[in-house]
Backbone as CSV, one residue per row, in Angstrom:
resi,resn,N_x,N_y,N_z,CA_x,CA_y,CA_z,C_x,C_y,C_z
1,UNK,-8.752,-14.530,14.497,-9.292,-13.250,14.052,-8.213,-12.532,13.229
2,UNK,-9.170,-12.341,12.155,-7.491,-11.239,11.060,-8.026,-10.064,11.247
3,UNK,-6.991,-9.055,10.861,-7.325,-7.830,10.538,-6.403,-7.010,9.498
4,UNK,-7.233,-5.995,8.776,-6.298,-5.576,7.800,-5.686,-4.103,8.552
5,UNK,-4.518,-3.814,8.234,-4.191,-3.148,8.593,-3.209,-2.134,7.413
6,UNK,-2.522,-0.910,7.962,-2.093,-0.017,7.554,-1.108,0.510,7.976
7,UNK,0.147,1.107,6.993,1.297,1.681,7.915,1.814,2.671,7.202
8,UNK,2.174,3.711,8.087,2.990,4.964,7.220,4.045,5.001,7.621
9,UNK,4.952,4.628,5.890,5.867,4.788,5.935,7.130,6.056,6.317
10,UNK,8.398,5.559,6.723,8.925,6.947,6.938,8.962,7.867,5.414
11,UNK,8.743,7.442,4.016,8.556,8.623,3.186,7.305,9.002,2.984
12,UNK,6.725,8.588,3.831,4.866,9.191,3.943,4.303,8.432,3.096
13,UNK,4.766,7.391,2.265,3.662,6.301,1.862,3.437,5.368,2.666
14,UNK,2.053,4.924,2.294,1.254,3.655,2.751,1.401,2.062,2.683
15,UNK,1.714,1.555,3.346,1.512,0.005,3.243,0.529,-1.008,3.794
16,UNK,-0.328,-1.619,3.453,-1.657,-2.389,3.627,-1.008,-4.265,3.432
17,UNK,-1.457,-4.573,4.563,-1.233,-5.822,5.194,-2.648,-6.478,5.505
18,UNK,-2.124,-7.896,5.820,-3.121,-8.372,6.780,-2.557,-9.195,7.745
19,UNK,-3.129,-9.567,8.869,-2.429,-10.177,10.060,-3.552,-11.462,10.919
20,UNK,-3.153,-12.177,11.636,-3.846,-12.502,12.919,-2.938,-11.587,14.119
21,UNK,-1.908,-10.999,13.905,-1.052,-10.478,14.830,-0.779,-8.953,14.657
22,UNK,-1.327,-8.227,14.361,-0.763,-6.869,13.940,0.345,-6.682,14.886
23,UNK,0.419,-6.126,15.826,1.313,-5.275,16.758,2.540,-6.710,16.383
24,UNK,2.457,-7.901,16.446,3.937,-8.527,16.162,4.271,-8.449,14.363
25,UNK,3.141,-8.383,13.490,3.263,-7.995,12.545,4.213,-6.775,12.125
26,UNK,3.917,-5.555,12.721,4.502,-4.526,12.594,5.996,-4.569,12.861
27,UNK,6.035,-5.103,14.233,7.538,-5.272,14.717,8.267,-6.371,13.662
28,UNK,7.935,-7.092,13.287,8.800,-7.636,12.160,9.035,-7.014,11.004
29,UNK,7.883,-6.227,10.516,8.220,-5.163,9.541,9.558,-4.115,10.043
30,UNK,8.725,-3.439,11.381,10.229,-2.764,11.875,11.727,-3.243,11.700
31,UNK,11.888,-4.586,11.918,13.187,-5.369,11.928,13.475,-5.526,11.034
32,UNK,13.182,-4.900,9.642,13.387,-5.444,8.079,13.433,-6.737,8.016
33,UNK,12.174,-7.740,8.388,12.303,-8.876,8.277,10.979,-8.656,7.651
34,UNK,10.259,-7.861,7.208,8.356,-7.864,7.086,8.781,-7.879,5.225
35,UNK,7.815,-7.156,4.874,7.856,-7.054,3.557,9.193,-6.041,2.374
36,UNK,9.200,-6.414,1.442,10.948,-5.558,0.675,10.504,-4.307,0.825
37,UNK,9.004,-3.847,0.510,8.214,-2.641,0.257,9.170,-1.577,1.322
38,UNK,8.116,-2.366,2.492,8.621,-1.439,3.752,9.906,-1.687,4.321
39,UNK,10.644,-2.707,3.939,12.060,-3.001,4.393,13.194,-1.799,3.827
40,UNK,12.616,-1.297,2.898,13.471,0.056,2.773,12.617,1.662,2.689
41,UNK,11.856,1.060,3.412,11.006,2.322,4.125,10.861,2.933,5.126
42,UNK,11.780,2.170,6.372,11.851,2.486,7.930,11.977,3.366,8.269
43,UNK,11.542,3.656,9.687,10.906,3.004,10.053,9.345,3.297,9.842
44,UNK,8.327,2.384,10.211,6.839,2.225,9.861,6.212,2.469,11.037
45,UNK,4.979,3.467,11.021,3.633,3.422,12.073,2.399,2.908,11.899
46,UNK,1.932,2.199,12.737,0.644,1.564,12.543,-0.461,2.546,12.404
47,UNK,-1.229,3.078,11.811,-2.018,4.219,11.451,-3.648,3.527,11.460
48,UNK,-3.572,2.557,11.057,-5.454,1.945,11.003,-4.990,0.560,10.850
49,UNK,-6.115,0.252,11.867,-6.501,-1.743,11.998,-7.770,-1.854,11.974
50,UNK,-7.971,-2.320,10.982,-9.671,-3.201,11.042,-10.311,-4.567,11.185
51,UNK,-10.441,-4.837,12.198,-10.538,-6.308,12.273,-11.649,-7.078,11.019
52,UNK,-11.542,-8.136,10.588,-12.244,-8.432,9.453,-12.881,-10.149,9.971
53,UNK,-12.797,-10.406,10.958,-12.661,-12.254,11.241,-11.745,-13.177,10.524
54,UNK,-12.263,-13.259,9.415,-11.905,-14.580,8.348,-10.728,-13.918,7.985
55,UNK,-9.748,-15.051,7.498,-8.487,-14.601,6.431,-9.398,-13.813,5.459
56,UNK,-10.476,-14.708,4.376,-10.504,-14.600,3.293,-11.347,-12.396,3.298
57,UNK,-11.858,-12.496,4.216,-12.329,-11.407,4.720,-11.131,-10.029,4.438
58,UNK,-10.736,-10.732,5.286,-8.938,-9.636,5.172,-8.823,-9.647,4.096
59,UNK,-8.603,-10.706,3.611,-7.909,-10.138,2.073,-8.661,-9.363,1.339
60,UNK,-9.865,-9.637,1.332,-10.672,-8.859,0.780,-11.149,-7.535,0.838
61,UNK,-10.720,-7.188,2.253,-10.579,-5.725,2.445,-9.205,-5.134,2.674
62,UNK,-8.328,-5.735,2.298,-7.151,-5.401,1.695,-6.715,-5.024,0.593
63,UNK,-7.271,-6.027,-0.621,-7.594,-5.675,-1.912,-8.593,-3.878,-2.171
64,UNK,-9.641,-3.705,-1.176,-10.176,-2.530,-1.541,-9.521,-1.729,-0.915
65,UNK,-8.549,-1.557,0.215,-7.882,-0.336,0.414,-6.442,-0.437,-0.419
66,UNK,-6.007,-1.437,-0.992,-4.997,-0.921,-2.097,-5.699,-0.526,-2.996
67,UNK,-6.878,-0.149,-3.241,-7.229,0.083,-5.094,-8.580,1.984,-4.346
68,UNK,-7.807,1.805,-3.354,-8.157,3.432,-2.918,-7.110,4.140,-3.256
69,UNK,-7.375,6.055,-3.925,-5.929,6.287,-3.996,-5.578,6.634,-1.999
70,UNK,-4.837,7.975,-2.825,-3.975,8.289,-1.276,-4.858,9.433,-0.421
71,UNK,-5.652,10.159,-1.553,-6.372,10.737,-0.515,-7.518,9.961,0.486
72,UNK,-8.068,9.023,-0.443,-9.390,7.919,0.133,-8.384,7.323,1.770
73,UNK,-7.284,7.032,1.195,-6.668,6.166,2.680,-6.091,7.068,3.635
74,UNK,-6.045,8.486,3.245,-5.891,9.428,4.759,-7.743,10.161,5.220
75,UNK,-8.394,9.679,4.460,-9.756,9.663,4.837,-9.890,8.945,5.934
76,UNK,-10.071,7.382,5.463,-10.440,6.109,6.119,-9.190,6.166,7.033
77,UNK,-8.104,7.073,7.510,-7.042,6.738,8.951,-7.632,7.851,9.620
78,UNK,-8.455,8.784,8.940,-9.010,10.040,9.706,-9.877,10.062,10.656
79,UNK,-10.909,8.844,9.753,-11.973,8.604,10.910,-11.831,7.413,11.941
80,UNK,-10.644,6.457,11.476,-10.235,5.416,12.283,-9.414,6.006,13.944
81,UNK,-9.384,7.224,13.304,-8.228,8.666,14.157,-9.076,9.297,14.923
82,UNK,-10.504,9.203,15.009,-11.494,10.184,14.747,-11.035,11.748,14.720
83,UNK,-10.509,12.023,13.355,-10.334,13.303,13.498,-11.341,14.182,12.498
């Protein structure tokens, strides 16, 4: 099972992943071992996970939350937040 997921960075930007592992996902991001993006962004919070099944799934809803701007993706963590 994948899921796409989301992280706010410590300068308040966003980073969009996909995983079969989120929560060990993240922690490798934490360890500056994850991506360069967030490797000089630390540290990172997991903010929204959406499970998707398939890889190809994930990616695919990965691709549409990078091509959201920044207000659309504190929308979609709002209601994932239910706030």
């Amino acid at each position: 099972m994948y899921s796409c997921y989301l992280l706010k960075c410590v300068d308040g930007s966003y980073y969009c992943g996909i995983s079969n592992n989120v929560d060990g996902r993240v922690l490798v991001h934490n360890r500056g071992k994850g991506s360069k993006y967030v490797r000089s962004r630390l540290p990172a919070v997991l903010v929204y996970v959406e499970r998707c099944g398939s890889k190809v799934d994930a990616l695919r809803r990965e691709r549409q939350i990078k091509s959201m701007n920044r207000q659309q993706k504190i929308q979609l963590i709002d209601s994932y937040n239910g706030i």
